[in-house]
C-alpha positions, 0 to 999 in steps of 0.5 A: 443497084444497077449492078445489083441487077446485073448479077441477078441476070447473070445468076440466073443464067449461071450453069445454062451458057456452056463454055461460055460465062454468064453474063448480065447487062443493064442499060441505062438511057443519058437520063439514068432510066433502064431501058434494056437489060438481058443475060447470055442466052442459053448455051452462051449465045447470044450474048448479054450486051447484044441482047440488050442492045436489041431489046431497046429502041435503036438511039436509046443506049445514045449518052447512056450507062451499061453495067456488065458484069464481065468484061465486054468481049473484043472479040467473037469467035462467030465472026458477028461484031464483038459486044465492045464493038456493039456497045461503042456503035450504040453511043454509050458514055459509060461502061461499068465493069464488075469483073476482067475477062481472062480469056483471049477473045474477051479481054482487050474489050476494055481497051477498045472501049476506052480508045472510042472515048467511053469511060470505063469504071471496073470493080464494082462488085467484083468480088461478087462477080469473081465468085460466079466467074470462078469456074470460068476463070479457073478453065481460062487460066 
């Protein structure tokens, strides 16, 4: 369901993020409630995980769930803080990854997540999320 949703926010955006992929993301509090969601902004900025992160009260994602439907990236090429890095800053428990990022400055996400003690779930609904990431893969590899 929540994933569901996900891929809604990203198909959305699908075609608006540029270079970058479109990625959705929802948030859930430690009681299972959403309280944030939000897909890469127009022309791949910001992205999905920090404009969630944002939208909700600071402490709110604190024991909670997010469901990403790439990878959350390690890295930025703006230098701001990645959305691994963010998501680990906010307290998530749990992360639940539909799809890897191939790309250099995206994949290790995992890694760092997992490192802070996050629990890490991927591949749901990966086939759905590989079919809107095609392009981007392809480009990436």
């Amino acid at each position: 369901m929540h994933m569901t949703r996900a891929l809604e926010l990203a198909h959305f955006q699908h075609g608006r993020t540029g270079v970058n992929p479109s990625v959705g993301c929802v948030i859930l509090d430690r009681d299972g409630n959403k309280v944030s969601e939000a897909a890469t902004g127009d022309e791949g900025r910001p992205h999905a995980e920090q404009t969630a992160l944002r939208r909700m009260p600071i402490g709110a994602a604190a024991g909670g769930t997010a469901y990403v439907t790439l990878e959350p990236c390690r890295e930025r090429s703006t230098g701001e803080a990645a959305c691994s890095q963010r998501l680990i800053e906010a307290g998530v428990e749990r992360v639940i990854i539909a799809a890897l990022d191939p790309h250099p400055k995206g994949s290790g996400g995992l890694n760092r997540l997992r490192e802070a003690g996050i629990k890490i779930e991927t591949g749901l609904m990966k086939a759905d999320a590989e079919k809107l990431y095609a392009d981007f893969f392809a480009s990436v590899g």
